[in-house]
PDB file of the backbone (N, CA, C, O) and the ligand in Angstrom, with CONECT records:
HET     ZN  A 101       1
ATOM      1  N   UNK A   1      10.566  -9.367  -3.581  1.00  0.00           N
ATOM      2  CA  UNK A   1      11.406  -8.868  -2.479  1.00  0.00           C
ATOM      3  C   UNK A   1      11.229  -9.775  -1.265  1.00  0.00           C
ATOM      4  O   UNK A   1      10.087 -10.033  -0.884  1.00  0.00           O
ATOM      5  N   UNK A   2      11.879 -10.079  -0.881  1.00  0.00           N
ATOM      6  CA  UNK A   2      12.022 -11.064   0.338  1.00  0.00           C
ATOM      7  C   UNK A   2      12.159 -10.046   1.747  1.00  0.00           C
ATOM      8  O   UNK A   2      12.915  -9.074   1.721  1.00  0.00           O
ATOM      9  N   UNK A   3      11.458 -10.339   2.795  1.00  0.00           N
ATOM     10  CA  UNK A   3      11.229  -9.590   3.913  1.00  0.00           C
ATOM     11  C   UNK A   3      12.377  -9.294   4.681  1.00  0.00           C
ATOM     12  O   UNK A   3      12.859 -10.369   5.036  1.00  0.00           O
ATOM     13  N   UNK A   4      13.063  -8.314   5.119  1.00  0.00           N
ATOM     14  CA  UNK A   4      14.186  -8.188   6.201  1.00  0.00           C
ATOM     15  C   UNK A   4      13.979  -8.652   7.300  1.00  0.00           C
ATOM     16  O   UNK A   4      15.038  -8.656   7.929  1.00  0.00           O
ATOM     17  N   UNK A   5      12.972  -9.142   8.003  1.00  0.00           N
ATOM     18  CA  UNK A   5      12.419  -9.165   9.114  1.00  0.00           C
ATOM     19  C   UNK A   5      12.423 -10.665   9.108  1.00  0.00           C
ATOM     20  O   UNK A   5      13.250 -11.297   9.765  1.00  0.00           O
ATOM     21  N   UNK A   6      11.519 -11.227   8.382  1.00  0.00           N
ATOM     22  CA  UNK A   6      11.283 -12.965   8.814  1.00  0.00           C
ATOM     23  C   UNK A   6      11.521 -13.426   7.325  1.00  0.00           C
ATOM     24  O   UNK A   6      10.595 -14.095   6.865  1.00  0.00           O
ATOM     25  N   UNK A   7      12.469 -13.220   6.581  1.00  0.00           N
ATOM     26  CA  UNK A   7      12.642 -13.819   5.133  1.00  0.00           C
ATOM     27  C   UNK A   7      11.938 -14.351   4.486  1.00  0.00           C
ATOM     28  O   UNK A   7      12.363 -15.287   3.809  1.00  0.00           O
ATOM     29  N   UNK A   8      10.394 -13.925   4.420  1.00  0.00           N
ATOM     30  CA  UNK A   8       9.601 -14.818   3.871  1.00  0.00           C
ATOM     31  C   UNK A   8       9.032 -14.136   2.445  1.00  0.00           C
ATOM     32  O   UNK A   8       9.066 -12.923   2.651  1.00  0.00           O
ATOM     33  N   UNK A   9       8.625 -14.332   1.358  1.00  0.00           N
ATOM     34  CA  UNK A   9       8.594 -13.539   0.510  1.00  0.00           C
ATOM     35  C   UNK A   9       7.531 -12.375  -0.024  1.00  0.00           C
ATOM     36  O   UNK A   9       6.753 -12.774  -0.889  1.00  0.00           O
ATOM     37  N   UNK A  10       7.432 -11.304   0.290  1.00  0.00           N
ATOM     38  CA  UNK A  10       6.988 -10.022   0.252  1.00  0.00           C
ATOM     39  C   UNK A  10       6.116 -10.033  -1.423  1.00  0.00           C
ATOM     40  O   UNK A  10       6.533 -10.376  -2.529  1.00  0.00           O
ATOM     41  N   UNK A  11       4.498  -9.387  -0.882  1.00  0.00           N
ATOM     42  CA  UNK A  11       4.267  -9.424  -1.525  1.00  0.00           C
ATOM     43  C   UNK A  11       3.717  -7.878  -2.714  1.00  0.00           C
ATOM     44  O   UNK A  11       2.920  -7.023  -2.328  1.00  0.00           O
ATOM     45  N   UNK A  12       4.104  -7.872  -3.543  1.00  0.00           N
ATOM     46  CA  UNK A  12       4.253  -6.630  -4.662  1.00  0.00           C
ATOM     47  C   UNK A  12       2.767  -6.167  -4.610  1.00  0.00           C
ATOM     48  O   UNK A  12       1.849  -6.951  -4.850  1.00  0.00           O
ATOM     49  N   UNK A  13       2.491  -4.340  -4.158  1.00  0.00           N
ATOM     50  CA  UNK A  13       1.312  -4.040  -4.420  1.00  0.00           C
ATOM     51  C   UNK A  13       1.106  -2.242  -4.732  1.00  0.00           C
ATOM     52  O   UNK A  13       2.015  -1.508  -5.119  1.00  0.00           O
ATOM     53  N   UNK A  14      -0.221  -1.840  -4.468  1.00  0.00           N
ATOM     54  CA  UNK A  14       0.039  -0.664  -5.312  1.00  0.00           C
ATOM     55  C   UNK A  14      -0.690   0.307  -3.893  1.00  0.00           C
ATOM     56  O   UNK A  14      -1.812  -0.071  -3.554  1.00  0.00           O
ATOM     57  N   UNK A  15      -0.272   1.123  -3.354  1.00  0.00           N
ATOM     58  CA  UNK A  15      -0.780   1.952  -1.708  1.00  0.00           C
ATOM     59  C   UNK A  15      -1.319   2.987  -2.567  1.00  0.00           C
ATOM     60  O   UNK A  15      -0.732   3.546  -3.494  1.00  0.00           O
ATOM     61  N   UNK A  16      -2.561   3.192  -2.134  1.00  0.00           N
ATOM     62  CA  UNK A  16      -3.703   4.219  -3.351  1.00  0.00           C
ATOM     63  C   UNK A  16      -4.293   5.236  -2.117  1.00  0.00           C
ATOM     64  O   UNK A  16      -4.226   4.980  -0.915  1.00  0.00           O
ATOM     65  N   UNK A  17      -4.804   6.286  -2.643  1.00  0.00           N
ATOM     66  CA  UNK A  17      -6.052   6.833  -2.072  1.00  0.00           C
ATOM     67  C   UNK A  17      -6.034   8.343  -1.868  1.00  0.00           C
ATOM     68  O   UNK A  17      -4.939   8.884  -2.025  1.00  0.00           O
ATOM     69  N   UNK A  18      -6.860   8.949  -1.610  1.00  0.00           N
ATOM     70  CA  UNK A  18      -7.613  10.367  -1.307  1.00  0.00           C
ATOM     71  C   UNK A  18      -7.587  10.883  -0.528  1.00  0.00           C
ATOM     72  O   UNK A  18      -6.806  10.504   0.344  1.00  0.00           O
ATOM     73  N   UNK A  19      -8.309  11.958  -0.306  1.00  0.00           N
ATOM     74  CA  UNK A  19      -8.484  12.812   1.282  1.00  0.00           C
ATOM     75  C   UNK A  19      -9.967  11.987   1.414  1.00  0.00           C
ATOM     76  O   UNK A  19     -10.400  11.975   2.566  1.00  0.00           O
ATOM     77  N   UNK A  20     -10.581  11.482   0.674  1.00  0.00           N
ATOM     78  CA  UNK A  20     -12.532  10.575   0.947  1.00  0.00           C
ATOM     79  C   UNK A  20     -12.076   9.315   1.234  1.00  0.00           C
ATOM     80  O   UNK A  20     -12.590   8.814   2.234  1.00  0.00           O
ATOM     81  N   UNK A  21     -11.022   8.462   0.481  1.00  0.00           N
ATOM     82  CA  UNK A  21     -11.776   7.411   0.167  1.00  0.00           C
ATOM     83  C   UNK A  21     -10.750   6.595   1.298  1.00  0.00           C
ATOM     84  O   UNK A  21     -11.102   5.456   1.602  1.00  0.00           O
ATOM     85  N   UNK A  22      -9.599   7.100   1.874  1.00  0.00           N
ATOM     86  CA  UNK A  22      -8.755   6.981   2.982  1.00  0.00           C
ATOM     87  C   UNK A  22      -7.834   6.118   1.858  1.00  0.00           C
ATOM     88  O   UNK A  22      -7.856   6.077   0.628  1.00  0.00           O
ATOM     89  N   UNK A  23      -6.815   5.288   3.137  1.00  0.00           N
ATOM     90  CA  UNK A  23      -5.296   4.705   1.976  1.00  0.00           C
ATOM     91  C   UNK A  23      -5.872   3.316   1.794  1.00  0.00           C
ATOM     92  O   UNK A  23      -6.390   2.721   2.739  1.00  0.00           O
ATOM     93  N   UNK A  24      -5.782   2.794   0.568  1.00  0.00           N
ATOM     94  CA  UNK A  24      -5.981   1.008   0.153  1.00  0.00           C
ATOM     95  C   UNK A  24      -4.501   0.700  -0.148  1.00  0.00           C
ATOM     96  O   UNK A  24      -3.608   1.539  -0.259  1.00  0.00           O
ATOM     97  N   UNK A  25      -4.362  -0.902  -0.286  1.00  0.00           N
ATOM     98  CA  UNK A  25      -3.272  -1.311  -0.936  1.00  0.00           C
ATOM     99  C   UNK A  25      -3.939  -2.620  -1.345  1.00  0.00           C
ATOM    100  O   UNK A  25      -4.845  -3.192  -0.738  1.00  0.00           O
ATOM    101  N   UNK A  26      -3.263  -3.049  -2.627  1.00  0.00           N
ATOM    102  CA  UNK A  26      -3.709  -3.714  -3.451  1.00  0.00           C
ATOM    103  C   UNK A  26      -2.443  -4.674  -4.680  1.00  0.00           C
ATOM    104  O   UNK A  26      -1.511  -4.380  -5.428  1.00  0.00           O
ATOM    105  N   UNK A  27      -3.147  -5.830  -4.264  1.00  0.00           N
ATOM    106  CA  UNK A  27      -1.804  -6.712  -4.711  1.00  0.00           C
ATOM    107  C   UNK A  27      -1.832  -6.617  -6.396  1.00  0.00           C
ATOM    108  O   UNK A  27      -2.879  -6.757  -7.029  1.00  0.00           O
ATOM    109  N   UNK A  28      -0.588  -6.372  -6.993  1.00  0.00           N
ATOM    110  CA  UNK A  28      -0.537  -5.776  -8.402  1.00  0.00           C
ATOM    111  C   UNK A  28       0.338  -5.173  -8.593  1.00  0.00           C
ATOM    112  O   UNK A  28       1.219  -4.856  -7.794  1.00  0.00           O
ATOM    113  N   UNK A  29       0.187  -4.793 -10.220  1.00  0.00           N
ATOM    114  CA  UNK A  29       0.516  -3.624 -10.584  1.00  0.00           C
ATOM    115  C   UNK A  29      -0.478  -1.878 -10.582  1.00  0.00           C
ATOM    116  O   UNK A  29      -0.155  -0.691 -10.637  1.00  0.00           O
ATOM    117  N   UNK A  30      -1.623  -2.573 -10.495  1.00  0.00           N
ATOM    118  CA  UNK A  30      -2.320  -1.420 -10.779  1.00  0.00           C
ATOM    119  C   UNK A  30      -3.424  -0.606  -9.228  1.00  0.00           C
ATOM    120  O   UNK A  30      -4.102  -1.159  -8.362  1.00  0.00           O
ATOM    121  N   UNK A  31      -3.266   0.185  -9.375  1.00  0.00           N
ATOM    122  CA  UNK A  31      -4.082   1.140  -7.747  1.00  0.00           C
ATOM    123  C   UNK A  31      -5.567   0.259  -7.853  1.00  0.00           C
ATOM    124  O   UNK A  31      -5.950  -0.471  -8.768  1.00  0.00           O
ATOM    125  N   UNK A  32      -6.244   0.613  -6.565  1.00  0.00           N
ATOM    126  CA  UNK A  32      -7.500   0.230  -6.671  1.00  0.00           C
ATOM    127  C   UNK A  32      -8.327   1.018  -7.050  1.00  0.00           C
ATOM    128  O   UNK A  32      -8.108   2.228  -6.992  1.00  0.00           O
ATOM    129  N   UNK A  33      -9.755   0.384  -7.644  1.00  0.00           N
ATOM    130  CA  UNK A  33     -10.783   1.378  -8.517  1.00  0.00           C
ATOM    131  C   UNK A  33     -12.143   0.724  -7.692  1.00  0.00           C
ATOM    132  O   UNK A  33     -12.425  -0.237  -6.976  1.00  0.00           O
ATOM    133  N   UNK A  34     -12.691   1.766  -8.223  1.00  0.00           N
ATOM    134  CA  UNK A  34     -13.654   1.781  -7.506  1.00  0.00           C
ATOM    135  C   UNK A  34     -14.474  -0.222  -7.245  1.00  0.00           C
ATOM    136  O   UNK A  34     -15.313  -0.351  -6.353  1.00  0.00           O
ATOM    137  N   UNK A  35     -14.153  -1.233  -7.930  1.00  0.00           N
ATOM    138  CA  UNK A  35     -14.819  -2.019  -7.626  1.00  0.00           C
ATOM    139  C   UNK A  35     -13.973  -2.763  -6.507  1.00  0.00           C
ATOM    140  O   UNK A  35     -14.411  -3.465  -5.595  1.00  0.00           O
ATOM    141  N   UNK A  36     -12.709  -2.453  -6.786  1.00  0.00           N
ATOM    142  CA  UNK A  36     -11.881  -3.207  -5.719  1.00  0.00           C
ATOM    143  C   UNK A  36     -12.062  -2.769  -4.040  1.00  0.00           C
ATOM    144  O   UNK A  36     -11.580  -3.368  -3.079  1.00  0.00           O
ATOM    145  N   UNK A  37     -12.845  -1.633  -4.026  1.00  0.00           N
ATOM    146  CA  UNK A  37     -13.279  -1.341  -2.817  1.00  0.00           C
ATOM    147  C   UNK A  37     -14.271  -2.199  -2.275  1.00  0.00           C
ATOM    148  O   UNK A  37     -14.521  -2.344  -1.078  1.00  0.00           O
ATOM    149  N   UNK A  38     -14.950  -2.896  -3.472  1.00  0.00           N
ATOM    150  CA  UNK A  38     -15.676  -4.073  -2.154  1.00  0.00           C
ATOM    151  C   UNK A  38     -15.039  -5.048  -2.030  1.00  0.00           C
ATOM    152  O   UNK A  38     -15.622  -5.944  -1.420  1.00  0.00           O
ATOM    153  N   UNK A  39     -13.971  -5.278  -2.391  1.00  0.00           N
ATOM    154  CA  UNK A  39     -13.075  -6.548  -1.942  1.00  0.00           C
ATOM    155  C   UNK A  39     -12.176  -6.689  -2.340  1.00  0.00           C
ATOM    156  O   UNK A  39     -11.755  -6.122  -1.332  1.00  0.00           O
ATOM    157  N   UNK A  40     -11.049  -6.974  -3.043  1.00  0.00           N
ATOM    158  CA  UNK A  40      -9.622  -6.673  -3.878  1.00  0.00           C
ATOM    159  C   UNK A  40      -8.822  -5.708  -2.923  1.00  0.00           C
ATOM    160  O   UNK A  40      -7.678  -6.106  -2.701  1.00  0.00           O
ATOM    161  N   UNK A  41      -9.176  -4.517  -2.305  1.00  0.00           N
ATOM    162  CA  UNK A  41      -8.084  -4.263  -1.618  1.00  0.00           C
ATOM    163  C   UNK A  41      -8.379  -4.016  -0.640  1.00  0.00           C
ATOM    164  O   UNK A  41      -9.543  -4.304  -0.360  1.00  0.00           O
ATOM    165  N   UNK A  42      -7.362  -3.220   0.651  1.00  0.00           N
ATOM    166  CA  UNK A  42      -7.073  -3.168   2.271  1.00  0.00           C
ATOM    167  C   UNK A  42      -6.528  -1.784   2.159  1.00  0.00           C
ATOM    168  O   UNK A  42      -5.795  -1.109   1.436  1.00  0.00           O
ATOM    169  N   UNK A  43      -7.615  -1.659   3.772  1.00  0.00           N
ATOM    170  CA  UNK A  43      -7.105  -0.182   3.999  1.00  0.00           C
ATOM    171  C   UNK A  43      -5.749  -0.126   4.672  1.00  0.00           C
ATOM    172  O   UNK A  43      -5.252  -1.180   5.069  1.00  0.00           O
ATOM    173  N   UNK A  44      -5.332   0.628   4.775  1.00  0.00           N
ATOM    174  CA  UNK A  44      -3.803   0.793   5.688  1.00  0.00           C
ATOM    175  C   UNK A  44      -4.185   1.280   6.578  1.00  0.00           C
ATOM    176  O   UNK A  44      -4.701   2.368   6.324  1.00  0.00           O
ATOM    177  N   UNK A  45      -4.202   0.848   8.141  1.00  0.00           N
ATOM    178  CA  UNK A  45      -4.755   1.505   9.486  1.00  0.00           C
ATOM    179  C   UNK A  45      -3.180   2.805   9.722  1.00  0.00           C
ATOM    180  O   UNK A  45      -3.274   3.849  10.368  1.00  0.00           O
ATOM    181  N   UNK A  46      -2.133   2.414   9.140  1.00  0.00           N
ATOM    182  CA  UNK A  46      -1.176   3.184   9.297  1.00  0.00           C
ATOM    183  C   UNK A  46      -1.436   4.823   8.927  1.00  0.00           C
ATOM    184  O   UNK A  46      -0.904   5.814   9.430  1.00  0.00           O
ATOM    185  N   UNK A  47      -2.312   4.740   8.008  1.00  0.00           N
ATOM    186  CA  UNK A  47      -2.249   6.059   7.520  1.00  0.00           C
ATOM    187  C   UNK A  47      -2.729   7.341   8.074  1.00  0.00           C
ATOM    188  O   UNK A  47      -3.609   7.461   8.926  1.00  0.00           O
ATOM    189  N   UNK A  48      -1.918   8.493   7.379  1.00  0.00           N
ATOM    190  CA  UNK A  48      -2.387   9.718   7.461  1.00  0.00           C
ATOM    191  C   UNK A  48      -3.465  10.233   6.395  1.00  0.00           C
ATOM    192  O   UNK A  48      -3.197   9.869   5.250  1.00  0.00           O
ATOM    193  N   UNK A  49      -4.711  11.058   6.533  1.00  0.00           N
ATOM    194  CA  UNK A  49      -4.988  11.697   5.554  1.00  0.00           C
ATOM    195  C   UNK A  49      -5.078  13.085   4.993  1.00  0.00           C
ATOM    196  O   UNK A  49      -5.351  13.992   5.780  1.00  0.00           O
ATOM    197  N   UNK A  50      -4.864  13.383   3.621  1.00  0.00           N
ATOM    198  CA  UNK A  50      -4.463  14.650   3.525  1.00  0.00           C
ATOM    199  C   UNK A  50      -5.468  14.754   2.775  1.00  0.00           C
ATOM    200  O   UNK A  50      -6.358  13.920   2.940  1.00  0.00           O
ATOM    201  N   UNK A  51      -5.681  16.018   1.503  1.00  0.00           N
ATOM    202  CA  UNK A  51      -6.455  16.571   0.713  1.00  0.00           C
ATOM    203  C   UNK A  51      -6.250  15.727  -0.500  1.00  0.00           C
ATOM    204  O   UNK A  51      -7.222  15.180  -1.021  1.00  0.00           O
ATOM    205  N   UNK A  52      -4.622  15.539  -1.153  1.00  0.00           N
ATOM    206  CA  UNK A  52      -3.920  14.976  -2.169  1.00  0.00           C
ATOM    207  C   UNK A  52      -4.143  13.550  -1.908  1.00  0.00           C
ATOM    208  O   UNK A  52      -3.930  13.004  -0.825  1.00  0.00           O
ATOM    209  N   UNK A  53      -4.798  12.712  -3.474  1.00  0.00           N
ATOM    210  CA  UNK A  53      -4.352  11.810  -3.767  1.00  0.00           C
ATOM    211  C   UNK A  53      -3.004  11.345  -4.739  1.00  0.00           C
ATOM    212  O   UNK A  53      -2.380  11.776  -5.708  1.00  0.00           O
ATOM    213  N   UNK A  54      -2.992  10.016  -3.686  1.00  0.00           N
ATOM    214  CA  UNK A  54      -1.525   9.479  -4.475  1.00  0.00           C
ATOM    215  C   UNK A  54      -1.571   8.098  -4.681  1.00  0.00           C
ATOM    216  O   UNK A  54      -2.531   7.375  -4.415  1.00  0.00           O
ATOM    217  N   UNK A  55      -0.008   7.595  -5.386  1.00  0.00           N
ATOM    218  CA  UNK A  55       0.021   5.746  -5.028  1.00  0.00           C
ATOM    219  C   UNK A  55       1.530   5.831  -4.788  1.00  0.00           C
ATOM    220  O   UNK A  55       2.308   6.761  -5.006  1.00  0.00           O
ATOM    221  N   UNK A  56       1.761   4.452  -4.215  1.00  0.00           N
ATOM    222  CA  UNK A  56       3.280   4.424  -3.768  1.00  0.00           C
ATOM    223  C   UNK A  56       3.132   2.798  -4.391  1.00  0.00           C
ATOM    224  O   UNK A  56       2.083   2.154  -4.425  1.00  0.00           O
ATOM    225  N   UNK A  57       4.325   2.394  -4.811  1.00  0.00           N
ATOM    226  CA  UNK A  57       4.649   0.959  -5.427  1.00  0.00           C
ATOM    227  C   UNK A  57       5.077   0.296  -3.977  1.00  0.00           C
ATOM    228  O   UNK A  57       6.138   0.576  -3.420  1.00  0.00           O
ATOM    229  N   UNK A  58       4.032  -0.688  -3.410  1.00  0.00           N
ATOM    230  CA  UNK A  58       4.652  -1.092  -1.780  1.00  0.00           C
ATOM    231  C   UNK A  58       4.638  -2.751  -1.432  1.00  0.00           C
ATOM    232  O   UNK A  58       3.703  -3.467  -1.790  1.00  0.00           O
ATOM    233  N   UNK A  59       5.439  -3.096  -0.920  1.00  0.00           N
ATOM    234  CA  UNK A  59       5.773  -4.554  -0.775  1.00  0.00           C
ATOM    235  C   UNK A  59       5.319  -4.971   0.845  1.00  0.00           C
ATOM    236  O   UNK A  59       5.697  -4.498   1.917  1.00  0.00           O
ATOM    237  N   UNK A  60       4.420  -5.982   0.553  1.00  0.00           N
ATOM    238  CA  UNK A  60       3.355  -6.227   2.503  1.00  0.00           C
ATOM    239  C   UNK A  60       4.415  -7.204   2.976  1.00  0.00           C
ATOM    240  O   UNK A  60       5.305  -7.573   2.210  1.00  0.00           O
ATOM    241  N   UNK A  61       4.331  -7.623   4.216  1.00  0.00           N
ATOM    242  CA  UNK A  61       4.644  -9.113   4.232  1.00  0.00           C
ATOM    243  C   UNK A  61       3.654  -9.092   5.675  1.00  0.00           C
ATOM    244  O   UNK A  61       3.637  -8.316   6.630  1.00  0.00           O
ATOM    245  N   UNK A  62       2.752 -10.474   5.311  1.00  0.00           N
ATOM    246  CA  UNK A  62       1.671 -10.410   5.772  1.00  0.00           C
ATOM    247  C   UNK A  62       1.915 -11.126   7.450  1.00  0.00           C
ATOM    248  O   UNK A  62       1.277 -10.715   8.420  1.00  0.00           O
ATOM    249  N   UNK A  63       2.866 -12.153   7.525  1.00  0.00           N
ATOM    250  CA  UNK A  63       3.920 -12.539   8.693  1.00  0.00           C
ATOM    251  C   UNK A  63       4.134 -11.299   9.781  1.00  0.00           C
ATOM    252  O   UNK A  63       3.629 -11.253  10.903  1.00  0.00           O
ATOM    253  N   UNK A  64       5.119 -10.176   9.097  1.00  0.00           N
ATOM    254  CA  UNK A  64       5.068  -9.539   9.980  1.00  0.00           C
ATOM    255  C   UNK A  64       4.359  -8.336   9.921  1.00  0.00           C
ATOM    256  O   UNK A  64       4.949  -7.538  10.650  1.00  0.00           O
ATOM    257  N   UNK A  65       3.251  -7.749   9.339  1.00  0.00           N
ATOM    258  CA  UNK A  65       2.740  -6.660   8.759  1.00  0.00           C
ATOM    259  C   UNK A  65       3.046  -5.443   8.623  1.00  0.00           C
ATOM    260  O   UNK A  65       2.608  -4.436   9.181  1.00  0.00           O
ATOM    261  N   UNK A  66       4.112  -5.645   7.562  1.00  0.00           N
ATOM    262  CA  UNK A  66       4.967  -4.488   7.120  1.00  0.00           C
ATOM    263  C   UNK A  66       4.771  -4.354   5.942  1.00  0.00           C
ATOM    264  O   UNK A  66       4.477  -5.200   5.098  1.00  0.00           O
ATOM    265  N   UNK A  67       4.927  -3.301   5.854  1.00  0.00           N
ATOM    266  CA  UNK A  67       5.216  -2.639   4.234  1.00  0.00           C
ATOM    267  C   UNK A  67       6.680  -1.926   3.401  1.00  0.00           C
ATOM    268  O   UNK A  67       7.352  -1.186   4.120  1.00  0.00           O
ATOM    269  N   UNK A  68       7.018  -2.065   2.400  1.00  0.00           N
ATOM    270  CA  UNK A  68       8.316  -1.333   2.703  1.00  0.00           C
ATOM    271  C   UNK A  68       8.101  -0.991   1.308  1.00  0.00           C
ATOM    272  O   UNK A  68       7.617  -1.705   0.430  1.00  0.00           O
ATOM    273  N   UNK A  69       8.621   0.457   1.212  1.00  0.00           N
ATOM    274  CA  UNK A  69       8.543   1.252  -0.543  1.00  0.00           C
ATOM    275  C   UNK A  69       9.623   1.534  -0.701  1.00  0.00           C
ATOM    276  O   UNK A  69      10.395   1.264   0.219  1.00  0.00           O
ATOM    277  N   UNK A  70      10.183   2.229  -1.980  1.00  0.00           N
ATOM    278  CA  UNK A  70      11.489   3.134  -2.079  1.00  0.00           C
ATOM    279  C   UNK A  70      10.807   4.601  -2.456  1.00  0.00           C
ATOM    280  O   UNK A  70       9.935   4.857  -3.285  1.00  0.00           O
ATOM    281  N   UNK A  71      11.802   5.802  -1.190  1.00  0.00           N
ATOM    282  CA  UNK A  71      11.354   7.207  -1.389  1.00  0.00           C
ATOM    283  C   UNK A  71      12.629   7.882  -1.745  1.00  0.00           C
ATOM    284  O   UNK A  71      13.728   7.334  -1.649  1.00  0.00           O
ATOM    285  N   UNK A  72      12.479   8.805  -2.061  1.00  0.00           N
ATOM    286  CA  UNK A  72      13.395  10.080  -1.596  1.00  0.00           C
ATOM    287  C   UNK A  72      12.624  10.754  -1.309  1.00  0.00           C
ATOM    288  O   UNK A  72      11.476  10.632  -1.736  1.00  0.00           O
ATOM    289  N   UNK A  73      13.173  12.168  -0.076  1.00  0.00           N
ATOM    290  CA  UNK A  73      12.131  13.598   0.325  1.00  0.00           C
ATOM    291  C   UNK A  73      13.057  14.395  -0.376  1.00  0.00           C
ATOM    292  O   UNK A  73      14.227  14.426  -0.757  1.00  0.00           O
ATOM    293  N   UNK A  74      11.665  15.222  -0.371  1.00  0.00           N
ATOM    294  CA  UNK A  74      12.224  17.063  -0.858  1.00  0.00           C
ATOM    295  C   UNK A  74      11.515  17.900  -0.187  1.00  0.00           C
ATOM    296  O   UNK A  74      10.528  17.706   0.523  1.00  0.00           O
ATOM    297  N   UNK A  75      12.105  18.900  -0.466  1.00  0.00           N
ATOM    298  CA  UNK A  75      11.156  20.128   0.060  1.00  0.00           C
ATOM    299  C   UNK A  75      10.503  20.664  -0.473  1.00  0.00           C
ATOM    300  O   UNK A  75       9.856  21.563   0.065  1.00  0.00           O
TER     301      UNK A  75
HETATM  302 ZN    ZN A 101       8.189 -10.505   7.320  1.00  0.00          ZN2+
END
């Protein structure tokens, strides 16, 4: 995916985490595990934390430090 912002090319990763272990993101296909916590992935200062863990499929671009996913909401 190429960046909307500064066209530079975005890089593919996996936004992980818990209500403990806070949000990582991690370049891949796959979430981070426990070893990638000493180095392999980054926390997201963006985040909220809840009780529920999750992952979101998310694209960085490190230029302008963005992230961008595809959602839909529900209720
Ligand atoms: Zn950019």
């Amino acid at each position: 995916m190429v960046c909307p912002f500064c066209s530079k090319e975005m890089e593919k990763g996996i936004l992980s985490g818990d209500g403990r272990s806070g949000v990582t993101w991690k370049a891949g296909d796959k979430k981070a595990s426990i070893i990638d916590k000493l180095g392999g992935s980054y926390k997201v200062g963006a985040a909220k934390y809840t009780l529920a863990a999750f992952t979101i499929e998310a694209y960085y671009c490190s230029a302008c430090k963005k992230m961008i996913f595809d959602t839909d909401i529900e209720k």
